[in-house]
Wavefront OBJ file of the C-alpha trace (Angstrom):
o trace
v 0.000 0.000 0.000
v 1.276 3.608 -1.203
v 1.920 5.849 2.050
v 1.499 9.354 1.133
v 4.283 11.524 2.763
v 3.454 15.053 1.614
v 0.705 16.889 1.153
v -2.055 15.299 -1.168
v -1.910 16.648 -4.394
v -0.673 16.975 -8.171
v 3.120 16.975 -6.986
v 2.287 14.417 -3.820
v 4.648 11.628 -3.556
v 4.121 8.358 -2.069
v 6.258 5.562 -1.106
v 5.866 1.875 -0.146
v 7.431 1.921 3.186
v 7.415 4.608 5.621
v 11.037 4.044 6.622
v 13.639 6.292 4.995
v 17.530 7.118 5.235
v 18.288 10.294 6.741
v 20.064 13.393 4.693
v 23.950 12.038 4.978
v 24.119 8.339 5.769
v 23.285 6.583 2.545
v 25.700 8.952 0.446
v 24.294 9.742 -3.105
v 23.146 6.085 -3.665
v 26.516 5.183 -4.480
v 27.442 4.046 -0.455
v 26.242 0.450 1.223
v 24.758 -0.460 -2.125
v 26.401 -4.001 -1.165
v 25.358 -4.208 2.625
v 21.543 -2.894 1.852
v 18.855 -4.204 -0.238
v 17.583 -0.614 -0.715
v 14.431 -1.459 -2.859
v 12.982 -2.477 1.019
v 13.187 1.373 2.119
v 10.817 4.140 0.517
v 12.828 6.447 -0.987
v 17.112 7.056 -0.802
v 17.191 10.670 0.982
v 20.904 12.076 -0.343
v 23.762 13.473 1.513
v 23.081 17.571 2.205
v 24.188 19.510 -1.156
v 24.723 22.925 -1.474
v 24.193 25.130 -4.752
v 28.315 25.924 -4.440
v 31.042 23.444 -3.344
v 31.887 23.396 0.393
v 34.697 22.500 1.824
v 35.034 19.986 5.047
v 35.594 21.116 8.267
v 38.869 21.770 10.415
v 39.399 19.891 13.927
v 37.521 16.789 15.278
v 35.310 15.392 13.190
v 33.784 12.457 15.527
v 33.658 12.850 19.600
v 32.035 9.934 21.342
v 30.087 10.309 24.165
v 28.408 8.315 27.025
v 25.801 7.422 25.346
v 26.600 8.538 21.848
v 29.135 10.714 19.680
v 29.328 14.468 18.387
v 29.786 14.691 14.668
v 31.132 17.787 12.968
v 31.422 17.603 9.127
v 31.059 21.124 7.614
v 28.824 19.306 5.194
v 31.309 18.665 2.300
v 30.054 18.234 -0.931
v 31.010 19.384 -4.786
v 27.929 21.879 -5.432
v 24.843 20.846 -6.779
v 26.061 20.700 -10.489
v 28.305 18.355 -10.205
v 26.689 16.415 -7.882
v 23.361 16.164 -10.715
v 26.308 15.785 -13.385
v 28.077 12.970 -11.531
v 24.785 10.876 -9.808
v 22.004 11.086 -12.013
v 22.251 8.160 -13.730
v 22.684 6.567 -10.563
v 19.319 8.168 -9.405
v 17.164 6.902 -12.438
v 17.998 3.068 -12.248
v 17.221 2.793 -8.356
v 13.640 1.574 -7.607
v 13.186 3.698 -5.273
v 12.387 7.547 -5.440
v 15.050 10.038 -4.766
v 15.085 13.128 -2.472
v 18.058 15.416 -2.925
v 18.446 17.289 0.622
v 18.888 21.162 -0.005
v 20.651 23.256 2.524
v 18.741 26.336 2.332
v 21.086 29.186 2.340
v 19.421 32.276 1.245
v 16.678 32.832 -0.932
v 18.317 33.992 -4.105
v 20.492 31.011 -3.882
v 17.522 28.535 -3.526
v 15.831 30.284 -6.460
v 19.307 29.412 -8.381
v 18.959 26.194 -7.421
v 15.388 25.064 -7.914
v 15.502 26.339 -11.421
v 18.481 23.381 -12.036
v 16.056 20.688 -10.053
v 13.272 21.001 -11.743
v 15.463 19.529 -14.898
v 15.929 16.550 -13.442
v 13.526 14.129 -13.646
v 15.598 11.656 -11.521
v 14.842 13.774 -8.492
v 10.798 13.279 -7.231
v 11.272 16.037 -4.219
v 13.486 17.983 -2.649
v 14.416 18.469 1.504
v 15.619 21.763 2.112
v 17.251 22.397 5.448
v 16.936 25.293 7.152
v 19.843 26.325 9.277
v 19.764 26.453 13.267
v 20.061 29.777 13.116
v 17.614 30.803 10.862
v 14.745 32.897 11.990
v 11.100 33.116 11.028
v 11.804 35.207 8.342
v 14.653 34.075 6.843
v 13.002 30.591 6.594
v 9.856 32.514 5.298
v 12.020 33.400 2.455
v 13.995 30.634 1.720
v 10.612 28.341 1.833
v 8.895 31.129 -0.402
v 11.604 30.457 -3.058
v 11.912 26.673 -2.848
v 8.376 26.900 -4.060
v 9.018 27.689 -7.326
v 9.939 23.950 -7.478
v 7.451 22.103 -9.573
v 8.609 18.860 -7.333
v 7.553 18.331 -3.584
v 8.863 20.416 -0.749
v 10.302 18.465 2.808
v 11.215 21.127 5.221
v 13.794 19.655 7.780
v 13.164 21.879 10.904
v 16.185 22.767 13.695
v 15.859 21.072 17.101
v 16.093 24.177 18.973
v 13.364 26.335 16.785
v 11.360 23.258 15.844
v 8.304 24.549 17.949
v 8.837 28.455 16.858
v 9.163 27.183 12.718
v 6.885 24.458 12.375
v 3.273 26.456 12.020
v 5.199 29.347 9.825
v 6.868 26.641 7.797
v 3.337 24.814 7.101
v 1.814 27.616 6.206
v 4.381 28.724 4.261
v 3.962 25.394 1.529
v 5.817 22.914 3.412
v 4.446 19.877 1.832
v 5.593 17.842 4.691
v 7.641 18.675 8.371
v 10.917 16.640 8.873
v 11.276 17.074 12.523
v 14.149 17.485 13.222
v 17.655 17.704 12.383
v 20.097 16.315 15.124
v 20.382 18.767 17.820
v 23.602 20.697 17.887
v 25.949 20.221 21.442
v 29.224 21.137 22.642
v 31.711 18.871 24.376
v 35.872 18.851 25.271
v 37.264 16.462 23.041
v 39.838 14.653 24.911
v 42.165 14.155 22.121
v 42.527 17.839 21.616
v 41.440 19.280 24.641
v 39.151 21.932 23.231
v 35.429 21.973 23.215
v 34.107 21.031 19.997
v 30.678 21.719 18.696
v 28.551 19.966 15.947
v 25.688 17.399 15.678
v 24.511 15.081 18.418
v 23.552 11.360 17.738
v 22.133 8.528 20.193
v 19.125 6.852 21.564
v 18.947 9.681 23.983
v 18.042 12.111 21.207
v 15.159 9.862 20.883
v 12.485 10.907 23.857
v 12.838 14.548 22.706
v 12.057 14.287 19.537
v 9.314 11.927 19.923
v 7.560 14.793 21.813
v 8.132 17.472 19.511
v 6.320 14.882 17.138
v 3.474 14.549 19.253
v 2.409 18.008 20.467
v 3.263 19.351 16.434
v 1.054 16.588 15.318
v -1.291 18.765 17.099
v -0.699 21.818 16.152
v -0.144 22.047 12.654
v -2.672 21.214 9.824
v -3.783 17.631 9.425
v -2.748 17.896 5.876
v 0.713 18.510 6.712
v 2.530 15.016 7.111
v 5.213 14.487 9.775
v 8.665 12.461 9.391
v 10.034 12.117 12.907
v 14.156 11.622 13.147
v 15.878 10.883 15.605
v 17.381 8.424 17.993
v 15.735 5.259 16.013
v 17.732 2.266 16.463
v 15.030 -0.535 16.340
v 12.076 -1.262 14.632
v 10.169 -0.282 17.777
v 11.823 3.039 17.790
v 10.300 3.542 14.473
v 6.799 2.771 15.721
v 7.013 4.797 18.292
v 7.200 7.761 15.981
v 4.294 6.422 14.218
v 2.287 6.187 16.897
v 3.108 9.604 17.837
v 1.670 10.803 14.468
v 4.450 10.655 11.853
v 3.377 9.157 8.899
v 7.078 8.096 8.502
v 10.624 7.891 10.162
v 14.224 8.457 9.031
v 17.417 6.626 10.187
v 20.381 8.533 10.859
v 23.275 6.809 13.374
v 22.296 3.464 13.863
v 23.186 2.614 10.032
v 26.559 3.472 10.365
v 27.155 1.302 13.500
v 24.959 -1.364 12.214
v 24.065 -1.298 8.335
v 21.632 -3.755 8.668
v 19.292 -1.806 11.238
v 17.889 0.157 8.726
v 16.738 -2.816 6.080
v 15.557 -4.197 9.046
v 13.426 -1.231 10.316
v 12.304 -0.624 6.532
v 11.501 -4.293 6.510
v 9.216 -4.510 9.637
v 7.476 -1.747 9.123
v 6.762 -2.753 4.998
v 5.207 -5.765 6.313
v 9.000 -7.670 4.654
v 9.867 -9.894 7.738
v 9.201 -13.630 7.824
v 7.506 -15.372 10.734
v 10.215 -18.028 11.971
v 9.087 -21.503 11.499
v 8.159 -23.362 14.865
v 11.518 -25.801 13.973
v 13.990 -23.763 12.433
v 17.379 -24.200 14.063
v 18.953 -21.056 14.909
v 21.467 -21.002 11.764
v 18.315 -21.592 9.514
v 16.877 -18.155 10.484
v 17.851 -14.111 11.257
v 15.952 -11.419 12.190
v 16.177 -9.600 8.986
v 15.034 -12.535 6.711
v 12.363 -12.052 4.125
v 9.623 -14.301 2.475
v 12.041 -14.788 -0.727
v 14.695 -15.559 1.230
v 13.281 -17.845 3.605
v 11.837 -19.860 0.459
v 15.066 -19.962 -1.394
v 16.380 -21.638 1.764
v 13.670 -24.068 2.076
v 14.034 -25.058 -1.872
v 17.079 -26.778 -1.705
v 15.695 -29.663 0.828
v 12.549 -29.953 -0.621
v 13.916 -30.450 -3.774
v 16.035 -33.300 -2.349
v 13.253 -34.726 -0.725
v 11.479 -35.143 -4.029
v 14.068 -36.431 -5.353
v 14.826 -39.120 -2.953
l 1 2 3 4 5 6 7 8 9 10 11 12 13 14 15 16 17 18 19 20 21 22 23 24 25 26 27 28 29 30 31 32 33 34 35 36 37 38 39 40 41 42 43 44 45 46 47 48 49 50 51 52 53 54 55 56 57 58 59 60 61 62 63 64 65 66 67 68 69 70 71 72 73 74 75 76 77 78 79 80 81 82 83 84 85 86 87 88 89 90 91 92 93 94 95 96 97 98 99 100 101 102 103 104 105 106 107 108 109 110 111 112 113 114 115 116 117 118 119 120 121 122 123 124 125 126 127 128 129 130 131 132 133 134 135 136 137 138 139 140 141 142 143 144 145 146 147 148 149 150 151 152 153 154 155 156 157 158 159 160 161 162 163 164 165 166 167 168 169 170 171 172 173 174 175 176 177 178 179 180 181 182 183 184 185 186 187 188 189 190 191 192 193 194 195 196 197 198 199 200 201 202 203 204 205 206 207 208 209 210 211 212 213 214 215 216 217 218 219 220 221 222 223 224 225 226 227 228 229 230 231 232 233 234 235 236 237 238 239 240 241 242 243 244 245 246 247 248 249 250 251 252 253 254 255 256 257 258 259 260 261 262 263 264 265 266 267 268 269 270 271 272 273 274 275 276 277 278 279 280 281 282 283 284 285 286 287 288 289 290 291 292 293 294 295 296 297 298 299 300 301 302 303 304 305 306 307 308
């Protein structure tokens, strides 16, 4: 069954599972090809581009934490020209739909840059992130000009002015609400010895979110879906957001410790996972097996039995 995840409509776009990769952890489509059967998520969501190259960023990249780790890229990447030049034929031969993530900048630049999307039919929508700086107005702006886009409109909101965007951002023509980017922390990195500031992951982040998700859900237009993100690492994680009115979830950390989570997660909640047979021994089964594969391993000894 097709899960709508923007706003109903001529541009609305609809997937087949409401479990997606968050904006830089599945590359441009080109990364974990080999360790991911990504036909069993809804749609590839692509590393953050912006409409000039950027450079990566100086110091510590990765700090771990208790229960978790910092990350500070600087959001590398080679503009988006080169990026359309160098992965659109990637983008048209997966079976799944493709969301290019948009760091919204200013409005003049998004303008710049919407004009080149709407070229490329390989792209069915486009995330823009807003900055966790940005005010009302600025996102006002930047949302005003992404809608010149002919394709549909995510707006991934800031942690920190999730509650203060949300409503503007809706009513600006956000076709759906990505709530929310990973919230931004400080910590001493004890290989330098300086604080260091960038993006915080773990299951912690988790709770925080999940509440954002639930008092937005009922606040903002009904039309307006909600993605939650944020602290998923299990397929309950995931249905926790659902259940706190997202129509669907993305998966940020927990596929780069373990690539399998997210097939799995995309797999439980598409309905993919096989019931274990009552007398399966334990190397007969996994947790992430699927109807096709648990007859492909059933084939062999049947078709011995027949034959004997």
């Amino acid at each position: 069954m097709a899960i709508e995840i923007t706003r109903p409509g001529k541009y609305s776009l609809a997937v087949g599972t409401p479990v997606l990769p968050a904006a830089g952890t599945l590359g441009f489509g080109d990364r974990y090809k080999r360790l991911l059967d990504l036909s069993k998520l809804g749609a590839l969501i692509t590393n953050p581009v912006t409409l000039v190259p950027w450079n990566p960023a100086s110091g510590a990249r990765v700090v771990p934490l208790d229960a978790g780790f910092l990350l500070h890229t600087g959001l590398p990447n080679p503009g988006l020209k080169k990026v359309i030049r160098q992965y659109q034929n990637t983008w048209s031969r997966l079976s799944i739909p493709v969301i290019l993530h948009l760091v919204g900048t200013s409005a003049p630049d998004m303008l710049r840059a919407c004009a080149r999307l709407d070229e490329v039919e390989a792209i069915a929508a486009v995330e823009l992130g807003l900055s966790d700086d940005c005010t009302v107005a600025d996102a006002l702006a930047i949302i005003d000009a992404a809608r010149s886009l002919e394709k549909p409109l995510l707006v991934r909101l800031p942690f920190f002015e999730c509650m203060q965007l949300a409503l503007p951002a809706a009513d600006a023509g956000a076709d759906a609400l990505v709530l929310t980017a990973a919230p931004r922390g400080t910590v001493r990195d004890t290989a330098s010895g300086r604080l260091t500031s960038g993006r915080v992951y773990g299951p912690l982040v988790k709770p925080m979110i999940l509440r954002l998700v639930g008092r937005l859900r009922r606040q903002i237009p009904a039309d307006v879906p909600i993605i939650g993100c944020g602290g998923i690492h299990s397929p309950q994680d995931a249905r926790d957001y659902i259940e706190a009115g997202a129509v669907a979830v993305q998966v940020d950390a927990a596929t780069w410790a373990q690539p399998k989570m997210l097939e799995r997660i995309g797999r439980d909640l598409g309905g993919w996972i096989a019931t274990r047979q009552r007398n399966a021994l334990l190397d007969e089964w996994h947790p992430d097996m699927g109807t096709t594969e648990a007859l492909q391993r059933r084939m062999p000894s049947e078709d011995q039995a027949e034959s004997n």
